[in-house]
C-alpha positions as a Python dict, from the first residue, in 0.01 Angstrom:
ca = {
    (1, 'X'): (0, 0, 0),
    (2, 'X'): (-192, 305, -65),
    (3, 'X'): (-250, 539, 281),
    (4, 'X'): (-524, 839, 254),
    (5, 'X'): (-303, 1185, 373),
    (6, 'X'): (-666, 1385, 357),
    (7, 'X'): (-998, 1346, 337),
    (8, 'X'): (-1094, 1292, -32),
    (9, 'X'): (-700, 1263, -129),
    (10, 'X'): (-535, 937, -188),
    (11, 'X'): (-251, 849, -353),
    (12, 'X'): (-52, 517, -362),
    (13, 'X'): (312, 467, -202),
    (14, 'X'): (590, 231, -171),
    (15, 'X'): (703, 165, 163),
    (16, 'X'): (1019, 265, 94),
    (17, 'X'): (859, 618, 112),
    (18, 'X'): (711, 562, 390),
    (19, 'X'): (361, 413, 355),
    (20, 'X'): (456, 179, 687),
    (21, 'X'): (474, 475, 889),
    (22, 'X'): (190, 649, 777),
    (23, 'X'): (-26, 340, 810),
    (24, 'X'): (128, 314, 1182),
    (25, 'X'): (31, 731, 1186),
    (26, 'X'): (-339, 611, 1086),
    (27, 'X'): (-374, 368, 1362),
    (28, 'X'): (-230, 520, 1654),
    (29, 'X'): (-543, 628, 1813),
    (30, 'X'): (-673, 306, 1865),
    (31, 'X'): (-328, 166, 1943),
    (32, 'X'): (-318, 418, 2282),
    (33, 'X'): (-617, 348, 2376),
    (34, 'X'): (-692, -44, 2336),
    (35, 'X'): (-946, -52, 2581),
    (36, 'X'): (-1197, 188, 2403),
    (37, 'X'): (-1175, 20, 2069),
    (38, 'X'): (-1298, -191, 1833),
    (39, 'X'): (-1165, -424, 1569),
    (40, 'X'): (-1379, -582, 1325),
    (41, 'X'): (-1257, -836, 1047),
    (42, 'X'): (-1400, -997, 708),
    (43, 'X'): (-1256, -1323, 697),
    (44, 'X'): (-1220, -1440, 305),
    (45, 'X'): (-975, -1232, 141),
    (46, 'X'): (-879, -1021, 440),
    (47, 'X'): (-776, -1271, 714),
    (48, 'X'): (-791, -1598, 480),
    (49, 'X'): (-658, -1570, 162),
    (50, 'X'): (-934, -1719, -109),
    (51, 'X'): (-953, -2075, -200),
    (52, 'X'): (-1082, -2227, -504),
    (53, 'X'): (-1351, -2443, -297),
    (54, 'X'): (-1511, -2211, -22),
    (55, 'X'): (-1432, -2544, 192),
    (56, 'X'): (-1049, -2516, 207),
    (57, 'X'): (-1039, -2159, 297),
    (58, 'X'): (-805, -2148, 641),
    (59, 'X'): (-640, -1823, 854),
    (60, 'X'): (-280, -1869, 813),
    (61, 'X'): (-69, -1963, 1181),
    (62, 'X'): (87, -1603, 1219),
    (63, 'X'): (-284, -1441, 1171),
    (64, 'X'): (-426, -1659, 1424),
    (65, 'X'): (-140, -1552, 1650),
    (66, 'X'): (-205, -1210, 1575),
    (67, 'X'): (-583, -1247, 1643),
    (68, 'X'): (-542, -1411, 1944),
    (69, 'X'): (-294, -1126, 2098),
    (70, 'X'): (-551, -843, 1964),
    (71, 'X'): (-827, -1003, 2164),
    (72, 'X'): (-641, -951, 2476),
    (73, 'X'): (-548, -602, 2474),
    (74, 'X'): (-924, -450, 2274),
    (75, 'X'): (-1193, -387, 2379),
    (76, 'X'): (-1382, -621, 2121),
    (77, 'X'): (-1204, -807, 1831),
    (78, 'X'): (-1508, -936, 1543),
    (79, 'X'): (-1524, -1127, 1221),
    (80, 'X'): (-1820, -1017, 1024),
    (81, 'X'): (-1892, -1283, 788),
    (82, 'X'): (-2110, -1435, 490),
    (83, 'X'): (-2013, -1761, 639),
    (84, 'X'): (-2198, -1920, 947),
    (85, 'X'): (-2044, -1809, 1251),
    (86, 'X'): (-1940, -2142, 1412),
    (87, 'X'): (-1787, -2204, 1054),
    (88, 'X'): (-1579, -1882, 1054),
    (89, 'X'): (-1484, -2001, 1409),
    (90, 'X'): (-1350, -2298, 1285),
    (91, 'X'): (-1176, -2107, 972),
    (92, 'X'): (-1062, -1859, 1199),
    (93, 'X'): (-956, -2079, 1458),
    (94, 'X'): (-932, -1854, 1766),
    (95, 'X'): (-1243, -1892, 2017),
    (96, 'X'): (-1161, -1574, 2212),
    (97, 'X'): (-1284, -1335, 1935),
    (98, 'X'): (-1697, -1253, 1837),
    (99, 'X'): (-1811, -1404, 1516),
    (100, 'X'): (-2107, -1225, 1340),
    (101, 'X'): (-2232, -1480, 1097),
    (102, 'X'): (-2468, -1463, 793),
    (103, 'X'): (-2397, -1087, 777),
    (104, 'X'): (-2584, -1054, 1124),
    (105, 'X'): (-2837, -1335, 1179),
    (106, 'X'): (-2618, -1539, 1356),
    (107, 'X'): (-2331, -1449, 1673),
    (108, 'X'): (-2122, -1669, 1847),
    (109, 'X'): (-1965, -1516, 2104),
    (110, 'X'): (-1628, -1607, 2276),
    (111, 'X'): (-1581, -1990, 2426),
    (112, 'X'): (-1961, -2053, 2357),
    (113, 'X'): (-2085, -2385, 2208),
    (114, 'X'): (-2388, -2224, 2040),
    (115, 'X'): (-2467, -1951, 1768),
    (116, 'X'): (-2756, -1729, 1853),
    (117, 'X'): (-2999, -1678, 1556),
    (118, 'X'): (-3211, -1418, 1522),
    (119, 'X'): (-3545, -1530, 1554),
    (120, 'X'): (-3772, -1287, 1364),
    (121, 'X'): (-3619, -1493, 990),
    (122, 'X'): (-3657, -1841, 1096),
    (123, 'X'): (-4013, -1874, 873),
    (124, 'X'): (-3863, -1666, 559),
    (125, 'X'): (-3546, -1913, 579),
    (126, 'X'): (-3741, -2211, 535),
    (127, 'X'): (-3858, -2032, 236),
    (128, 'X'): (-3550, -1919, 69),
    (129, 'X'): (-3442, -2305, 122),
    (130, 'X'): (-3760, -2479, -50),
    (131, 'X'): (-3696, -2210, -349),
    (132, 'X'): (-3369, -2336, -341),
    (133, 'X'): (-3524, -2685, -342),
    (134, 'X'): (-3695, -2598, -662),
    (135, 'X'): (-3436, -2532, -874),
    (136, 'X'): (-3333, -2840, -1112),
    (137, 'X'): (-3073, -2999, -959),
    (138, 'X'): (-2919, -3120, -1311),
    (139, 'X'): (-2944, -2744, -1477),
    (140, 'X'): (-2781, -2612, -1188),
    (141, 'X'): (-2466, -2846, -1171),
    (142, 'X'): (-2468, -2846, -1541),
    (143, 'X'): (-2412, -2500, -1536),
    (144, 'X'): (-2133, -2534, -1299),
    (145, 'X'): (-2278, -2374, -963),
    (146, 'X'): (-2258, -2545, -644),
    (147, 'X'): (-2537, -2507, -354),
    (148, 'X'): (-2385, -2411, 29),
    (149, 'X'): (-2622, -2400, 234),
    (150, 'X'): (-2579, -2184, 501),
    (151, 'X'): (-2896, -2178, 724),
    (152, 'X'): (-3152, -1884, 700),
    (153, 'X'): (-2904, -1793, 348),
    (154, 'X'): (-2852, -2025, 66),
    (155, 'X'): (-2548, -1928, -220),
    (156, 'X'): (-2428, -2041, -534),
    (157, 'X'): (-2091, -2049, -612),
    (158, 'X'): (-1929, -2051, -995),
    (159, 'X'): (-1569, -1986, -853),
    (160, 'X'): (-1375, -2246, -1071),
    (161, 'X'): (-1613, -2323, -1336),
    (162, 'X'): (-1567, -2476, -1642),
    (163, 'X'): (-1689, -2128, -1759),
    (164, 'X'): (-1732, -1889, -1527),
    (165, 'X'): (-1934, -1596, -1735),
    (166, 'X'): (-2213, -1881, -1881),
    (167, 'X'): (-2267, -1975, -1484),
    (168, 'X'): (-2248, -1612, -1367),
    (169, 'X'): (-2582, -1551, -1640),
    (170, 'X'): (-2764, -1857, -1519),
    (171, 'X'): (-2725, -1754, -1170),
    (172, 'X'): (-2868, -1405, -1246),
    (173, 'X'): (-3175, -1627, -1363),
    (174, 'X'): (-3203, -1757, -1053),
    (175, 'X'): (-3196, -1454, -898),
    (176, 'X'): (-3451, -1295, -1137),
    (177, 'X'): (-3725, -1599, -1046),
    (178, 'X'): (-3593, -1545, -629),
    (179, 'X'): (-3723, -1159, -672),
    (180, 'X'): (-4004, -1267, -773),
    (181, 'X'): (-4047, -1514, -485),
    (182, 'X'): (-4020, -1222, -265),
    (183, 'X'): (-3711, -1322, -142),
    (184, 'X'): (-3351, -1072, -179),
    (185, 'X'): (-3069, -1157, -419),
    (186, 'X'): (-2765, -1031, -299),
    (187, 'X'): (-2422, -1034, -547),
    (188, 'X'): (-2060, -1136, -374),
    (189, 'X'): (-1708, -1247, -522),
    (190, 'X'): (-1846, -1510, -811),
    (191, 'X'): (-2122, -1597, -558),
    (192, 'X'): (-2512, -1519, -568),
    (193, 'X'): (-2628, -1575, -224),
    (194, 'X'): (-3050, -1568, -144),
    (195, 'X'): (-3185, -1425, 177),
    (196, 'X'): (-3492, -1412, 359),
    (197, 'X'): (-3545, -1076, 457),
    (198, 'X'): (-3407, -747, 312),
    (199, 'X'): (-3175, -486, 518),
    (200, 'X'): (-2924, -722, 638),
    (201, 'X'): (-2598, -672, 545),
    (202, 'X'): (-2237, -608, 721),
    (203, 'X'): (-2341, -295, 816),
    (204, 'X'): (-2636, -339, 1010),
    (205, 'X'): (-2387, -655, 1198),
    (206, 'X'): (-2137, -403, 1250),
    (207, 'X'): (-2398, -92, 1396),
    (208, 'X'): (-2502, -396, 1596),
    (209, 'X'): (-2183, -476, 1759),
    (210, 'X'): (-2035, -179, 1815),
    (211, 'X'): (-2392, -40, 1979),
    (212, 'X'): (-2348, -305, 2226),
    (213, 'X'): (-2015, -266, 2249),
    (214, 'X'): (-2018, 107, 2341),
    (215, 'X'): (-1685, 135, 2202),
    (216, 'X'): (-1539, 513, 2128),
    (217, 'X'): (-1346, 415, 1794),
    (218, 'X'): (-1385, 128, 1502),
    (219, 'X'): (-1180, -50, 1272),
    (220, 'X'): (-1337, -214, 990),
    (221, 'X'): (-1120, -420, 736),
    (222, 'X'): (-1255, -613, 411),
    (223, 'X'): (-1187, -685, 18),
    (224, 'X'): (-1521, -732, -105),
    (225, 'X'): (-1859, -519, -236),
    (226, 'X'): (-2056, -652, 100),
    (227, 'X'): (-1760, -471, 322),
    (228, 'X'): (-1872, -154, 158),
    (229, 'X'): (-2180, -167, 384),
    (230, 'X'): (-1953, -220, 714),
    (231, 'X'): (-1790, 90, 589),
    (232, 'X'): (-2131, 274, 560),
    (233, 'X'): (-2212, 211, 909),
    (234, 'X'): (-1933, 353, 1069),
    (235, 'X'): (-1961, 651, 888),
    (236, 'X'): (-2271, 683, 1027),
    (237, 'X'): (-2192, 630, 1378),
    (238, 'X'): (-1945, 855, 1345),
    (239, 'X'): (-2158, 1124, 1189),
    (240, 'X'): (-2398, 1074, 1482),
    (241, 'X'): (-2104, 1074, 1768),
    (242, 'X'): (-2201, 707, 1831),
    (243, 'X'): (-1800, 734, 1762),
    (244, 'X'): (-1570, 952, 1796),
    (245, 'X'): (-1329, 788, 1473),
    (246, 'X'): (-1325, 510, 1277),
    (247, 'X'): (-1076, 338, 1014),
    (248, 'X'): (-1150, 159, 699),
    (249, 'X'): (-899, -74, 541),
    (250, 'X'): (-952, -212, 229),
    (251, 'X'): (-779, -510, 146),
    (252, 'X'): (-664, -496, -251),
    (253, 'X'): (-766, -804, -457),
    (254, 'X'): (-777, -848, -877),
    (255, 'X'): (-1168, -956, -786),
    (256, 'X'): (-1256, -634, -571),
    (257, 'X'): (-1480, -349, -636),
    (258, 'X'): (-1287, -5, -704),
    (259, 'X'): (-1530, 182, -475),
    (260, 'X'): (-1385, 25, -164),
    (261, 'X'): (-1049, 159, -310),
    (262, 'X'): (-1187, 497, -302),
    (263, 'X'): (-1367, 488, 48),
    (264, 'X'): (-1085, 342, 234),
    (265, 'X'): (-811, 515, 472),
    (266, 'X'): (-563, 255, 361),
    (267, 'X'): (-515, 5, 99),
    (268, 'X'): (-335, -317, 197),
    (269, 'X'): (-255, -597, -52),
    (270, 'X'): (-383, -913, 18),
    (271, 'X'): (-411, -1063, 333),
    (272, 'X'): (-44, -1027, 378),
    (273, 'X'): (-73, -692, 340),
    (274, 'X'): (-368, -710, 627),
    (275, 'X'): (-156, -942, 864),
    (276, 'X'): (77, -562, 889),
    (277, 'X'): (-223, -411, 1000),
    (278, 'X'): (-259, -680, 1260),
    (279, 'X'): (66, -652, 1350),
    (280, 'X'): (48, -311, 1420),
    (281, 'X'): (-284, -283, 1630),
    (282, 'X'): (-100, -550, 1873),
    (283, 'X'): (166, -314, 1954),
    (284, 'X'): (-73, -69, 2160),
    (285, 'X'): (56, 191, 2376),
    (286, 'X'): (-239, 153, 2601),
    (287, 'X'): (-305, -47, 2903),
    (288, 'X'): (-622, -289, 2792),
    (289, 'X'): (-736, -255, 3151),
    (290, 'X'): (-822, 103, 3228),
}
């Protein structure tokens, strides 16, 4: 666990020196006052640990627990996910919480039965899906990726592949020819996934949330380079008093990107690790109702 004493300074301890109480030290102000903040989640590698075949990804029991106590005592409790957001539900498991899917152009919110989508990419999507279309089916399974389609975003996956760095170059083909389709490449953990429209991202689903939210302080945890965009935005409300503090976790993997290291409060490892954090947050000192 590695805990940030200042700003710019990090260092990494054990907790036998302590690094559970300063994490606990880092998330006391939302802890007293539940009511006025947000918590906002990744889901692979932070809350799920990752699985070979995107498919078999599942929350453990004791972070579904967790989840489900948070989202009685917060004032809003959030996955922001890659994934579809009545997928991440059913990953996740616990209807009371707000799923931002597709890194924004979808939201579920709690106990409905239907994902809102924004509108304005429905005619782009059907492009990015006949580009997808167009690709030779043989070259791409030869090469070892494998096509999830995930509404207005398709992805290719090479986690698992016979070999890995030959299916990594032949996706960055594909994204080459989807550039110059006028559509947006965008680069995640041994996945290339291809969007419609450009400027959406974690960040702009978190900035989203948390605007309609009106919450007063933000917790953002993740493990991969698309978290670093969720950490972006809430350095940006806070710069513009849209909130008064926010915390980044980052949530240590072999697979991550170093700069979410260096941007974080608090390094965790593994969604182990994370489950503390969740742990902690659902000991508030607050009363959720006032």
């Amino acid at each position: 666990m590695l805990v940030r004493d200042d700003p710019g300074e990090a260092r990494r301890v054990s907790d036998a020196t302590g690094a559970g109480s300063r994490l606990a030290e880092l998330l006391d102000p939302l802890r007293a006052a539940p009511a006025a903040s947000a918590l906002l989640f990744d889901i692979d590698g932070t809350l799920a640990p990752i699985a070979p075949d995107p498919e078999d990804a599942a929350v453990p029991a004791g972070t579904r627990d967790a989840l489900r106590s948070l989202a009685g005592q917060y004032r809003l409790v959030a996955c922001v996910t890659g994934r579809r957001a009545l997928e991440a539900r059913w990953i996740v498991g616990v209807e009371e919480l707000v799923y931002s899917g597709n890194h924004g152009l979808e939201l579920l919110r709690p106990h409905a039965t239907e994902q809102e989508l924004d509108s304005s990419v429905a005619h782009d999507a059907r492009r990015v899906r006949e580009f997808v279309l167009d690709l030779d089916a043989e070259d791409v399974s030869a090469a070892g990726l494998r096509l999830e389609s995930k509404g207005p975003i398709q992805a290719l996956h090479w986690r698992g592949a016979a070999d890995e760095a030959s299916a990594e170059q032949f996706a960055e083909r594909i994204a080459g020819s989807a550039e110059s389709a006028g559509l947006f490449p965008h680069w995640g953990r041994k996945v290339l996934e291809i969007r419609p429209v450009a400027g959406i991202d974690k960040g702009t689903a978190v900035e989203r949330l948390l605007t309609e939210t009106d919450a007063g302080m933000a917790l953002f945890g993740g493990d991969d380079r698309g978290d670093l965009a969720a950490f972006d935005a809430l350095d940006r409300l806070v710069a513009t008093g849209a909130l008064r503090s926010a915390v980044r976790i980052a949530v240590a993997s072999d697979e991550g990107p170093p700069e979410l290291a260096d941007r974080a409060d608090a390094v965790v490892d593994g969604p182990e690790g994370f489950l503390e954090v969740l742990h902690l947050l659902a000991h508030s000192g607050g009363d959720p109702r006032d």
